[in-house]
C-alpha positions as CSV (number, residue, x, y, z in Angstrom):
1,X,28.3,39.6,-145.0
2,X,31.6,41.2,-143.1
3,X,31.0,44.2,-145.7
4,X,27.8,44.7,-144.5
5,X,28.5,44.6,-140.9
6,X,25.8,41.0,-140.6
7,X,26.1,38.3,-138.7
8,X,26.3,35.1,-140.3
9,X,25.1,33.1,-137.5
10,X,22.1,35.4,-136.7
11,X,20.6,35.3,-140.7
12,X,20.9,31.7,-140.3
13,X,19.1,31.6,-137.7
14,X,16.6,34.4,-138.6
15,X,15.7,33.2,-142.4
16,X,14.5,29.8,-142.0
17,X,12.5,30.5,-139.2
18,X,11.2,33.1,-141.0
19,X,9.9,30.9,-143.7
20,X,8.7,28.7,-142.2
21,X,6.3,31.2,-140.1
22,X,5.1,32.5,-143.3
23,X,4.6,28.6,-144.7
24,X,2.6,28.0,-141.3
25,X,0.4,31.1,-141.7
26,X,-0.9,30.3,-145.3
27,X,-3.0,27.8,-144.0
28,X,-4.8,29.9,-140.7
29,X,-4.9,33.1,-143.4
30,X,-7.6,31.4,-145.8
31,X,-9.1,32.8,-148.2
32,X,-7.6,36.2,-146.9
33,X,-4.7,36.6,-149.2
34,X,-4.0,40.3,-148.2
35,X,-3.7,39.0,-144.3
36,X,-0.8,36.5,-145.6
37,X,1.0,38.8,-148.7
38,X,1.2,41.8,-145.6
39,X,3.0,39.7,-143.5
40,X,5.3,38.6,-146.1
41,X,6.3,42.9,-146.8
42,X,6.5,43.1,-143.1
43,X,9.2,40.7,-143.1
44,X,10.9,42.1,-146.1
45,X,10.7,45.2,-144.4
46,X,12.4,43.9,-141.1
47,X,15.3,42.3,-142.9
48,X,15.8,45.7,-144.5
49,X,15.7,47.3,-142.1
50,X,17.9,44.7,-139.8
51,X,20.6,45.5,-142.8
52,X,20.7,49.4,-142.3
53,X,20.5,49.3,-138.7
54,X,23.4,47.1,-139.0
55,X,25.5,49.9,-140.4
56,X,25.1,52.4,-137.5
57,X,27.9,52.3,-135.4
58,X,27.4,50.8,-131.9
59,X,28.8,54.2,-130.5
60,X,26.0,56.0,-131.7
61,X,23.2,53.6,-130.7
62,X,24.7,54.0,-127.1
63,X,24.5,57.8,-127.1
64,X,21.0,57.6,-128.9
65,X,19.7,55.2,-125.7
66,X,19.1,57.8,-123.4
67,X,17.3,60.0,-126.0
68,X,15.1,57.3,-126.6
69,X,14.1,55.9,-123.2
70,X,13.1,59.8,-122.7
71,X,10.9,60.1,-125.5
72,X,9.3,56.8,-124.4
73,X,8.7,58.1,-121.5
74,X,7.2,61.3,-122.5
75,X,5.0,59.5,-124.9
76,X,3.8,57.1,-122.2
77,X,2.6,60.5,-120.2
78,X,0.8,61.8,-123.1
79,X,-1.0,58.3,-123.9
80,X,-1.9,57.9,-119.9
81,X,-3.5,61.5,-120.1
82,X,-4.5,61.8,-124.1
83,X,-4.5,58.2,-125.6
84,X,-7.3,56.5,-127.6
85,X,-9.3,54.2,-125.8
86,X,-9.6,50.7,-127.3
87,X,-11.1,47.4,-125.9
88,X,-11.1,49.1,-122.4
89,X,-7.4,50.3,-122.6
90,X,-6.2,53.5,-123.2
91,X,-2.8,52.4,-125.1
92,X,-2.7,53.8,-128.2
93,X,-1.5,57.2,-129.7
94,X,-3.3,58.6,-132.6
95,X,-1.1,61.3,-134.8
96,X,-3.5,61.3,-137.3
97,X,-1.1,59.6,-140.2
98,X,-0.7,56.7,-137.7
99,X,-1.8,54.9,-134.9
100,X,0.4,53.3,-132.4
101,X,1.3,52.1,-128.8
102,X,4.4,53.8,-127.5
103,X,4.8,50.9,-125.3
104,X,6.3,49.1,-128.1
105,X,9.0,51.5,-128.5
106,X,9.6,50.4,-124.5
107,X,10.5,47.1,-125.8
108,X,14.2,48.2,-127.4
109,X,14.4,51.8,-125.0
110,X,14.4,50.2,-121.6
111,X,17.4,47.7,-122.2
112,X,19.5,50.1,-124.4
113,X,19.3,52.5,-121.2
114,X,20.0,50.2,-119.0
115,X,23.2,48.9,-120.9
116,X,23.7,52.6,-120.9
117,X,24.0,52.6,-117.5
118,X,26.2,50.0,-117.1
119,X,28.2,50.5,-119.8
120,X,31.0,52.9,-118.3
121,X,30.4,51.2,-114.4
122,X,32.5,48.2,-113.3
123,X,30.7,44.4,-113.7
124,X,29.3,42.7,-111.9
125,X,26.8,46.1,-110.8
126,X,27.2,47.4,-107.3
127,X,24.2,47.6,-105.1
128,X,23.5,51.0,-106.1
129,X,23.9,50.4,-110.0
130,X,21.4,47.6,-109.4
131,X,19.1,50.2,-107.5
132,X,19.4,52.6,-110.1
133,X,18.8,50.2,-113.4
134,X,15.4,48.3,-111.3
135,X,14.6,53.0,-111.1
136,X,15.0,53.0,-115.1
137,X,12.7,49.8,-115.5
138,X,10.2,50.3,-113.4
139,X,8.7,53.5,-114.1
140,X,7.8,52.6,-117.8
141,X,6.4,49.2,-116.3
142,X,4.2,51.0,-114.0
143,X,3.0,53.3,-116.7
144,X,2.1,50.6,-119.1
145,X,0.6,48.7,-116.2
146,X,-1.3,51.1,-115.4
147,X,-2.8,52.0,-119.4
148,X,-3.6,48.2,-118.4
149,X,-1.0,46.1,-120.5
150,X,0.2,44.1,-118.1
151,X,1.4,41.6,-120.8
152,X,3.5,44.4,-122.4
153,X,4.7,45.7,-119.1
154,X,5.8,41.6,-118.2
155,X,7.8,41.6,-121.1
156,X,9.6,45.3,-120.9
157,X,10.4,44.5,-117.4
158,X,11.6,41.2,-118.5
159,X,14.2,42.6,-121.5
160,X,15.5,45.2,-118.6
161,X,16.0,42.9,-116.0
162,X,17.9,40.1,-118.9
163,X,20.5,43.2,-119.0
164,X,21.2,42.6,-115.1
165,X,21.9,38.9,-115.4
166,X,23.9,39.4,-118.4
167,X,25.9,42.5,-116.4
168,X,27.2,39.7,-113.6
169,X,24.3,39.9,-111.4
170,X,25.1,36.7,-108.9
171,X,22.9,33.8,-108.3
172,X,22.6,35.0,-105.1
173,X,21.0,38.2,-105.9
174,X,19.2,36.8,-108.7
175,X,17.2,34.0,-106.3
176,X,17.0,36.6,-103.7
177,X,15.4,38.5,-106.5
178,X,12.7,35.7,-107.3
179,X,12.0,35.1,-103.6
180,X,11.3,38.9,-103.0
181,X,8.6,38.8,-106.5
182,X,7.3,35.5,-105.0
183,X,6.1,37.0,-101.5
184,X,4.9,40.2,-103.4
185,X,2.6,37.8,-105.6
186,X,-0.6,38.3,-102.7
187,X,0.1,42.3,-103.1
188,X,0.4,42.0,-107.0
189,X,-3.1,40.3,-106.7
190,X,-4.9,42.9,-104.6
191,X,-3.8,45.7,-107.4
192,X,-4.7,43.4,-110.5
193,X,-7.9,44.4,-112.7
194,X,-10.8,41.4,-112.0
195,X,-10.1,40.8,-116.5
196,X,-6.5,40.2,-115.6
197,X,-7.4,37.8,-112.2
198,X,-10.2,35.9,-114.7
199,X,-7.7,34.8,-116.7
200,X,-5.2,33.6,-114.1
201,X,-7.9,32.1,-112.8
202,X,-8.8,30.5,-115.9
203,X,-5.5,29.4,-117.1
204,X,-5.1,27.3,-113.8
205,X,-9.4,25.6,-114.2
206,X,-10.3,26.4,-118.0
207,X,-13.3,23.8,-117.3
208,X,-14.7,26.3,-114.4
209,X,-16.0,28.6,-117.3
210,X,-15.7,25.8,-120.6
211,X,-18.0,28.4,-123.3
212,X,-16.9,31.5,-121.7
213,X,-13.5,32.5,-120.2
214,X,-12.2,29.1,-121.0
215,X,-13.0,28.3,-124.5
216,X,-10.1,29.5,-125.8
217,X,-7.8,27.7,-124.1
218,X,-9.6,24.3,-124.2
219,X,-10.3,24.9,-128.5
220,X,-6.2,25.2,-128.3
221,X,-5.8,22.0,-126.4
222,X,-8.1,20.1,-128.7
223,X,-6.3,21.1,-131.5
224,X,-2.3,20.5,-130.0
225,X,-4.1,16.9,-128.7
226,X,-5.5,15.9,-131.9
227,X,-2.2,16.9,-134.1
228,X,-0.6,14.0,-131.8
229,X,3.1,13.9,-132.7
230,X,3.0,14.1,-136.9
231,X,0.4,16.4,-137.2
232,X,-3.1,16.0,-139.4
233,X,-1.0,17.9,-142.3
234,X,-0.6,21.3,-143.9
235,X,-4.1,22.6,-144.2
236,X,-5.4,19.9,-143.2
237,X,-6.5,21.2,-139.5
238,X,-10.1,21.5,-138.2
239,X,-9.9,23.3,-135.6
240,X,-8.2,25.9,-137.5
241,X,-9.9,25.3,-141.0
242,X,-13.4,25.1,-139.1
243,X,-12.7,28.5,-137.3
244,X,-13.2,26.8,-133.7
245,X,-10.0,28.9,-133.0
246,X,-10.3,32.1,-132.1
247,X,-7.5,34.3,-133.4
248,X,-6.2,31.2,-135.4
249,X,-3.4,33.4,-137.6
250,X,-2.2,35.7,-134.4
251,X,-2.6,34.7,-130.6
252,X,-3.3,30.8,-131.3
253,X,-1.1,30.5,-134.5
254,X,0.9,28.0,-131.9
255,X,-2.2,26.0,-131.8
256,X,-2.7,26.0,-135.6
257,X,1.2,24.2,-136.0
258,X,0.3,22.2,-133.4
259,X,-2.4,20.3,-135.3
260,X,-1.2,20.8,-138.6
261,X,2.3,19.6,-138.0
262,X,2.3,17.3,-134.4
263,X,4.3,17.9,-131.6
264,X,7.4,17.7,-134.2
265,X,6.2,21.3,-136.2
266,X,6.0,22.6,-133.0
């Protein structure tokens, strides 16, 4: 493992769960055997990939940060004013060869520039610093916001702002922080698309709308409440097996374990 630059500890970590998410989606896949042996060469792909990553130097990946972010930027512009429409959204980028959201590249851009940043500054980050790395995180939020992918744009803001707190950012700041995102929640509102309010709205009262807006959350809690704390078994799921759930080997695979295995899988 030291040859190869890995980390023990990681792979540990990394392969078992790994497994076991592949064991889990045998059962929501079906009869669709392609849907389960893809996922399997995606993961063979990622752990190659994970071990030639692993042999660039971190030097390199520094200097390559701002590079990146730029590009990531540039292809956010070109999506807001060129993208493919899909489902509403205009996210995607279509090169002919391939389709895909530059929002995802984002995900890895944002919190390499901002450890960029703050690499060669002293810790914990000045006012300024802190200025300057919310600057870097919040224009590709508001551009994916705006595609609307709020989700994405949650979760890219989210893997900027980790890089803060793990730069020395003080409690202090960091409640101050929440506090200042808490009294901009009314303003957030106003801006939000009515699909994005609906399901806010529906998460909090899935009953208000039980075989529309709320059906998939309520098919999910039947199927966590009936796996009880052992589970109904491996395959042995209705709710999954019966196709009640919606999406039952993607966005409610947490559901499908849930039955399966009980509250212990999970």
């Amino acid at each position: 493992l030291r040859a190869l630059r890995l980390d023990g500890m990681l792979l540990s970590g990394l392969i078992p769960v790994s497994l076991f998410a592949l064991s889990v989606l045998w059962s929501p896949a079906g009869d669709n055997d392609s849907l389960w042996f893809s996922q399997v060469a995606r993961v063979g792909i990622g752990f190659v990939l994970l071990v030639v990553l692993s042999q660039i130097p971190d030097h390199f990946l520094r200097m390559l940060s701002p590079a990146a972010y730029v590009i990531g930027l540039v292809l956010l512009a070109v999506v807001a004013l060129v993208g493919d429409i899909g489902k509403g959204a205009q996210r995607w980028l279509d090169l002919g060869v391939i389709r895909f959201q530059p929002s995802e590249i984002m995900k890895l851009a944002v919190p390499m520039m901002c450890a960029w940043y703050l690499h060669q500054r002293p810790l914990p980050p000045s006012l300024r610093d802190v200025g300057a790395v919310l600057l870097i995180i919040l224009v590709p939020v508001a551009l994916i916001a705006e595609q609307p992918d709020l989700g994405t744009a949650l979760l890219v803001a989210a893997s900027g702002l980790i890089v803060l707190v793990m730069g020395g950012l003080s409690w202090t700041s960091i409640l101050g922080g929440v506090a200042i995102l808490g009294a901009a929640v009314p303003v957030g509102w106003h801006f939000m698309h009515e699909y994005q309010r609906q399901r806010v709205l529906t998460l909090l009262d899935p009953q208000s709308d039980a075989l529309g807006a709320g059906y998939h959350i309520i098919q999910s809690q039947i199927a966590i409440g009936s796996g009880g704390v052992f589970g109904k078994g491996w395959m042995n799921g209705s709710q999954a097996q019966l196709e009640f759930l919606p999406e039952r080997s993607t966005d409610f695979i947490f559901a499908v374990i849930g039955e399966e295995l009980g509250l212990l899988g999970l």
